[in-house]
C-alpha positions in Angstrom: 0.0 0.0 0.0 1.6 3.5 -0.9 1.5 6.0 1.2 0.4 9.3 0.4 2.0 12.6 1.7 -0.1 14.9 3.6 1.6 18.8 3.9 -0.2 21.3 6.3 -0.4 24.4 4.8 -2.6 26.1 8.2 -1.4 29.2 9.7 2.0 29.1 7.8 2.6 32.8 5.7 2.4 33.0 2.1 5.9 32.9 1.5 6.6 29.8 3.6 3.1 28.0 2.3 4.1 28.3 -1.2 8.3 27.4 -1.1 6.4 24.2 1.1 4.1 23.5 -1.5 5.9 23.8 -4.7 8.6 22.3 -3.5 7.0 19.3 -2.4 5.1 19.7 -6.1 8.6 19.2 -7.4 9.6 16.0 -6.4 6.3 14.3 -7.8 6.3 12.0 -10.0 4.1 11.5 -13.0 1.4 8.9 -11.8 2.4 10.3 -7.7 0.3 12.5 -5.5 0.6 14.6 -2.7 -2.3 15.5 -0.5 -2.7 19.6 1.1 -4.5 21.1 4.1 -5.4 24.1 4.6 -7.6 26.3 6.3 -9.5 28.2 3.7 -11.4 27.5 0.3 -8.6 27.3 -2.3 -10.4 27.1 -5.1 -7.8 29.6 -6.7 -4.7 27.3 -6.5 -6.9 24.1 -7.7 -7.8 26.2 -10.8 -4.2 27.5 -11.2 -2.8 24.1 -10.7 -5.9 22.2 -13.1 -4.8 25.0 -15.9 -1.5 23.8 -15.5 -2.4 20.7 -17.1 0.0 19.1 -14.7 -1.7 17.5 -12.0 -5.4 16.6 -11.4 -7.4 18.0 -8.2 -9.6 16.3 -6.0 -11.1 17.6 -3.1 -11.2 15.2 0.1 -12.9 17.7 2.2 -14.2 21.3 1.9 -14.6 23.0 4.7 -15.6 24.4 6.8 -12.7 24.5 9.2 -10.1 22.6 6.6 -9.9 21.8 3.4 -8.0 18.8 2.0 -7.2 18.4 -1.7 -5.4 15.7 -3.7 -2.9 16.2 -6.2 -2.3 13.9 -8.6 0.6 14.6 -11.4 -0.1 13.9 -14.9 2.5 15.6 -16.7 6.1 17.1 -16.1 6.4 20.9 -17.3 9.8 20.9 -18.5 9.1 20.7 -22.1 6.3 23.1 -22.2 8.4 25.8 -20.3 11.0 25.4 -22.4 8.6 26.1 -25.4 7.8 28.7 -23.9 11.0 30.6 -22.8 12.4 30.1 -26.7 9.2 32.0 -28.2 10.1 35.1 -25.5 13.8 34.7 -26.8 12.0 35.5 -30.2 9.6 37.9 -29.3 11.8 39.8 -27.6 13.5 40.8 -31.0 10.6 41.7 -32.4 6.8 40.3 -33.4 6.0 36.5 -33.6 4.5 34.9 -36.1 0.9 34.0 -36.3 2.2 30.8 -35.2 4.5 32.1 -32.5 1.7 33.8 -30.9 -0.5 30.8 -31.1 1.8 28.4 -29.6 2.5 31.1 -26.9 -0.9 31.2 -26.3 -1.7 27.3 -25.8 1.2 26.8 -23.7 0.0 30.1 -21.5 -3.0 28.9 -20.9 -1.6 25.4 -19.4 1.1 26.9 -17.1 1.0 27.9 -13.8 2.6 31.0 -11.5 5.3 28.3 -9.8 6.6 27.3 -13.7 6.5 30.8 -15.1 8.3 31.6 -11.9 11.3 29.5 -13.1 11.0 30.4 -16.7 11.4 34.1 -15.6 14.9 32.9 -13.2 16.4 31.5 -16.3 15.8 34.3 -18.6 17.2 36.5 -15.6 20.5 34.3 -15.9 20.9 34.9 -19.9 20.4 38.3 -19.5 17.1 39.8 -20.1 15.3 41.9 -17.6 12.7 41.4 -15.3 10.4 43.7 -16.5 11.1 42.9 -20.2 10.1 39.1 -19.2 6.9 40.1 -17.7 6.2 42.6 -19.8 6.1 40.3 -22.8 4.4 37.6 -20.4 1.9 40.6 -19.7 1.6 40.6 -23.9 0.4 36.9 -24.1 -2.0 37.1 -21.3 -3.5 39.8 -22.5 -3.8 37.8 -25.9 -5.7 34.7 -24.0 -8.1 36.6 -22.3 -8.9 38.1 -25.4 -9.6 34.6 -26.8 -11.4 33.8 -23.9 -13.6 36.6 -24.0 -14.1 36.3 -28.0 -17.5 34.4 -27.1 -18.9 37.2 -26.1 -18.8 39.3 -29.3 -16.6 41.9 -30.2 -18.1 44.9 -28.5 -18.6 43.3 -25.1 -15.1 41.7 -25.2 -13.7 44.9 -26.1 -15.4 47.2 -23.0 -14.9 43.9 -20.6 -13.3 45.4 -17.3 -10.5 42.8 -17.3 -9.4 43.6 -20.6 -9.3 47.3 -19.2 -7.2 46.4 -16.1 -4.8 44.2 -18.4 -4.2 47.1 -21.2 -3.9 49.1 -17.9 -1.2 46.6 -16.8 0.6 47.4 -20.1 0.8 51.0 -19.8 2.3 50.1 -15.8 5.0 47.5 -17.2 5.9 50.3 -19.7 6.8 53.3 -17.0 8.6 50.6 -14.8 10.6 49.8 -17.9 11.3 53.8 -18.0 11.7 53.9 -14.0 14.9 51.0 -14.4 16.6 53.3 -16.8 16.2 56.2 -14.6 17.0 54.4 -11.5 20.7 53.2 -13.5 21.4 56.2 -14.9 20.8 58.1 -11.2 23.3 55.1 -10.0 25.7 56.2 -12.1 25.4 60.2 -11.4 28.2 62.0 -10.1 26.2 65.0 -8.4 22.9 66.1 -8.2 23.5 68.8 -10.8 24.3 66.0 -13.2 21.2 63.9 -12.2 18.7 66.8 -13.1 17.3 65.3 -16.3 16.9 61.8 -14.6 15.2 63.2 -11.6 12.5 65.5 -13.9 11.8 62.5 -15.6 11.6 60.3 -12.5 9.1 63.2 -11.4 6.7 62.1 -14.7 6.5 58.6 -13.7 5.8 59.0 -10.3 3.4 61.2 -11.9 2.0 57.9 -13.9 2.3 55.3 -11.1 0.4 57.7 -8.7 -2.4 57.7 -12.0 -2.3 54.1 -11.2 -4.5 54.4 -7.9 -7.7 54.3 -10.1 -6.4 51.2 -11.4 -6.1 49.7 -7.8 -9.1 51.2 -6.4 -11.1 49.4 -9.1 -9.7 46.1 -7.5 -10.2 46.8 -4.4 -13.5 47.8 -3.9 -14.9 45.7 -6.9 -13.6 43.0 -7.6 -11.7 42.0 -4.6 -15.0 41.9 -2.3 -17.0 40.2 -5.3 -14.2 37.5 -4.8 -14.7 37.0 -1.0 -18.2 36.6 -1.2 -17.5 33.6 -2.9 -15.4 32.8 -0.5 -12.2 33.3 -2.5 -10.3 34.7 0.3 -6.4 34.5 -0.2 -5.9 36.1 -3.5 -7.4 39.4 -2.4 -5.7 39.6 1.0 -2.6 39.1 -0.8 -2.9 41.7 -3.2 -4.0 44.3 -1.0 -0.8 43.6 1.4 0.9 44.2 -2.4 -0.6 47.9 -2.9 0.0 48.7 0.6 3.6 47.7 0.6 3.9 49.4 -3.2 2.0 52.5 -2.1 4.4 53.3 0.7 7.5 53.0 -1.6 5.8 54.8 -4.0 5.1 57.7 -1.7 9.3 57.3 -0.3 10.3 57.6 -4.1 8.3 61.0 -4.1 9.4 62.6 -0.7 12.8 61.7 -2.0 12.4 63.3 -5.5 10.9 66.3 -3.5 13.8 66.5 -1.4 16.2 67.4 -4.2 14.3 70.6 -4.9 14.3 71.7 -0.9 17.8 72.1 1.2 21.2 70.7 1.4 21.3 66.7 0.8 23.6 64.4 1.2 24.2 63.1 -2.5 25.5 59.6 -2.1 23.0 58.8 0.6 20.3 60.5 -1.2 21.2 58.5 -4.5 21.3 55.0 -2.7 17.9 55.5 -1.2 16.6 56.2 -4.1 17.7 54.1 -6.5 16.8 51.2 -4.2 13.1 52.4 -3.9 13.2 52.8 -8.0 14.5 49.0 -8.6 12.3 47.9 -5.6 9.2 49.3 -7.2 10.3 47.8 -10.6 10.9 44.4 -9.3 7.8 44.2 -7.1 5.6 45.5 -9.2 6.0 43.9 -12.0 6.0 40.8 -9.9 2.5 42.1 -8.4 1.0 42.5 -11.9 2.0 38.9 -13.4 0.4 37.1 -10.4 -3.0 39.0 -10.9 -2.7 38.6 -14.9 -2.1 34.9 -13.9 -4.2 34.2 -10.9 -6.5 36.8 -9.6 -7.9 37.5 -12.8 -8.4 34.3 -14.3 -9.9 33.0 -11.0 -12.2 36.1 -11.4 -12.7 35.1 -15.2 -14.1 31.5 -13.9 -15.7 32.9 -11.0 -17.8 35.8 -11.8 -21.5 35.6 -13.7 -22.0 37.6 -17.3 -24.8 39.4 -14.2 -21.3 40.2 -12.1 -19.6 41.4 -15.0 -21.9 43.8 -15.7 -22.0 45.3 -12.0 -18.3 45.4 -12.0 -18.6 47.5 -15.1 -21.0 49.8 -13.8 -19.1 50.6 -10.2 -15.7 50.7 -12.0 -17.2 53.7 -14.4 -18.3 55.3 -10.7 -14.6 55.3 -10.0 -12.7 56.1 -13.0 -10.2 55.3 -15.1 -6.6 56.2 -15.7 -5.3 58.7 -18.0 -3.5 55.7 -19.9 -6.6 53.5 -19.7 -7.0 52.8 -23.8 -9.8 55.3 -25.3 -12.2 52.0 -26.4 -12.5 51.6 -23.0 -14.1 55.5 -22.4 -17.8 55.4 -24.5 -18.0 59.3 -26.2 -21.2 60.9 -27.0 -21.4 63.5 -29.6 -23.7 66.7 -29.6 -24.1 68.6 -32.7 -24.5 72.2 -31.9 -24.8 73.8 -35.0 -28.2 74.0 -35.1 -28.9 74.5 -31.5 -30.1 78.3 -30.5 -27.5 80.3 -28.9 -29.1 80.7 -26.0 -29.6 76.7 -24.9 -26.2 75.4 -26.2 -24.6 75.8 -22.8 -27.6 74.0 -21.0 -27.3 71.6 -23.4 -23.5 70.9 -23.1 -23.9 71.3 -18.9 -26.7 68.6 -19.3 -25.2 66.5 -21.2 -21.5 66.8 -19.3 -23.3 65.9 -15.7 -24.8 62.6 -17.0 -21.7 61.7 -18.8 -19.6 58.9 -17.0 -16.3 59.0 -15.6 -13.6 58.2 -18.4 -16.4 58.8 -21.2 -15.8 61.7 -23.7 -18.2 64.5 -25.3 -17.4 65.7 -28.7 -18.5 68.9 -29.6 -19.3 70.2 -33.2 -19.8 74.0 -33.1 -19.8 76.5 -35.6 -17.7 79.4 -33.5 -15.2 78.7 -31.6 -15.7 77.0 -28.0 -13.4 79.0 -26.2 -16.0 80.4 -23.5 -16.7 77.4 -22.7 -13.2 76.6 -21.8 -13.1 78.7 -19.7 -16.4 77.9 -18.0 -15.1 74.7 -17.3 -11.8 75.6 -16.5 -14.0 77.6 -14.2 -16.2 75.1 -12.8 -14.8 71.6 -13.3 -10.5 72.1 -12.7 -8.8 69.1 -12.5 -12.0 67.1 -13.6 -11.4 67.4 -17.4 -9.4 67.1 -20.5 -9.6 69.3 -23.4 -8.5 68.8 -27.2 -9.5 70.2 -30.4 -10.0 67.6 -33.3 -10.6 70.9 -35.8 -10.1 74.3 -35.3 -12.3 76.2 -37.5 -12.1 78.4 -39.9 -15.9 77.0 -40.1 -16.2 73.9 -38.0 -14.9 73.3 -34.5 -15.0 70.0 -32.9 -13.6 70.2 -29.4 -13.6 66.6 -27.3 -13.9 67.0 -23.5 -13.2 64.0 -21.4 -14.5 63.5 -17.8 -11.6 62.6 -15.4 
């Protein structure tokens, strides 16, 4: 009779639960099993571990006080990362195939956080960066939920609020890519007079990260309690600990980019500190966003009804969106005003502006130019507003204000 390991995972951190677990994973066998205790629903690491296409998942007991699953391995995953870690060799030179991107995209959907986590340690060792790994990783998710989502036709697939958060993710992987050259080049500064440059331009991401907090709002107060009412717990938990730990080095990297433009400073100390809050938001962060490309959000994919969807839509709108967030996302409404009477146009506009959602747009046709009502709204609604013309006259102007 074989005996079957049992590993309890109860009251033991994160950290330690999952260098247990996946270390124990590792010395499976195909055709051996391991059983795992622990004291919450973890429906997310049966579904991460299922997708995997690696082991099956049983259940031996669900609840309330414990849960006990069986893990049965069906396949090594050797091969399929190393399928894998050739097509991001390719794609970081440029584009893959139609092929590429399609083999990328079958082997994405079968591997799990623990594999990509040692793909992403041997790329390290050849050479490429960690935010170039994950930001190409961030790519090819972004590419499967968009397969997954094709069901739904292209209109609702393209306003689905995952697909928002994921483009969002882009737009994040892109500044941290921006915030690692900064964060060498300040290393390598002589003098703060020589740094200038670097620090303005570490100023403009900051800038962009702090634009993030929509982003993270949205998860928190949608779809992280959506989650726990399922009883999902451990995802969410984690990923707030994640934005509180990131917001305070966030806010650091700011006071310390402040500090330069105050006062005497002590240059060498000043430089360490920051640099090691820049490559400690660009390592974390970037680690943050490929476990909720990978986990939370495909647990919220499987989880979640086409009814939840639609709420999650509705209260992220309430919040708002980032000033990256892609312009599909934003729904504009157009309001023809040439043949409105002078005297109701501004009603109009004000009308229409109030019932407008947050990230939406209004585009204005007019037959003078809109300036007074520039600055009526620079007036009434600062900070809550972005102007640009699309045409400016001599006979038509078409001004687009969107709602921040």
């Amino acid at each position: 009779m074989t005996t079957v390991k049992l590993i309890d995972l109860k009251g033991l951190s994160s950290e330690e639960r999952e260098r247990r677990l996946f270390g124990a994973l590792d010395e499976v066998r195909t055709g051996g099993s391991v059983q795992v205790s622990l004291e919450f629903n973890p429906l997310p690491l049966a579904y991460a571990l299922k997708a995997g296409g690696e082991f099956r998942v049983d259940y031996l007991r669900e609840g309330p006080a414990e849960w006990v699953l069986e893990l049965i391995r069906t396949a090594q995953p050797a091969e399929k990362r190393e399928q894998l870690k050739e097509l991001l060799r390719q794609a970081r030179l440029g584009p893959l195939s139609p092929e590429g991107q399609e083999q990328a995209r079958d082997l994405l959907r079968v591997l799990d956080v623990a594999t990509l986590a040692l793909l992403e340690r041997d790329l390290a060792r050849e050479g490429m960066s960690q935010v170039d790994i994950r930001r190409l990783l961030a790519g090819l998710h972004l590419q499967v939920l968009g397969d997954s989502l094709a069901s739904l036709g292209p209109a609702s697939a393209a306003a689905h609020p995952l697909r928002t958060l994921m483009e969002e993710h882009q737009s994040i992987l892109a500044a941290l890519n921006s915030l690692d050259e900064v964060a060498g080049e300040l290393e390598a500064a002589p003098s703060l007079e020589a740094a200038r440059r670097q620090l303005e331009r570490l100023r403009r991401l900051l800038a962009q990260l702090q634009e993030a907090e929509s982003h993270h709002r949205r998860e928190e107060e949608v779809i992280f309690p959506r989650l726990e009412r399922l009883g999902i717990l451990e995802p969410p938990a984690l990923m707030r600990q994640d934005h509180e730990r990131l917001r305070r080095r966030k806010q650091r990297l700011a006071d310390l980019a402040e500090q330069a433009t105050v006062g005497d400073l002590d240059f060498p100390l000043w430089r360490c500190e920051i640099v090691d809050h820049g490559q400690y938001l660009v390592r974390e962060l970037a680690s943050h966003i490929l476990k909720e490309d990978n986990v939370l959000y495909r647990t919220a994919l499987q989880a979640f009804s086409g009814a939840d969807w639609q709420e999650v839509r509705s209260e992220s709108d309430a919040i708002g969106y980032c000033r990256f967030t892609p312009e599909a996302e934003a729904p504009a409404v157009e309001l023809d005003m040439r043949a409105v009477p002078l005297l109701q146009r501004q009603a109009r506009i004000m009308s229409a502006w109030r019932d407008l959602p947050t990230g939406a747009e209004l585009r204005l046709i007019n037959d003078r130019e809109p300036k007074p009502l520039y600055y009526l709204f620079q007036a009434t609604q600062r900070g809550r507003f972005e102007w640009r013309y699309e045409k400016e006259g001599p006979e038509e102007w078409i001004a687009v204000l969107r709602k921040r």
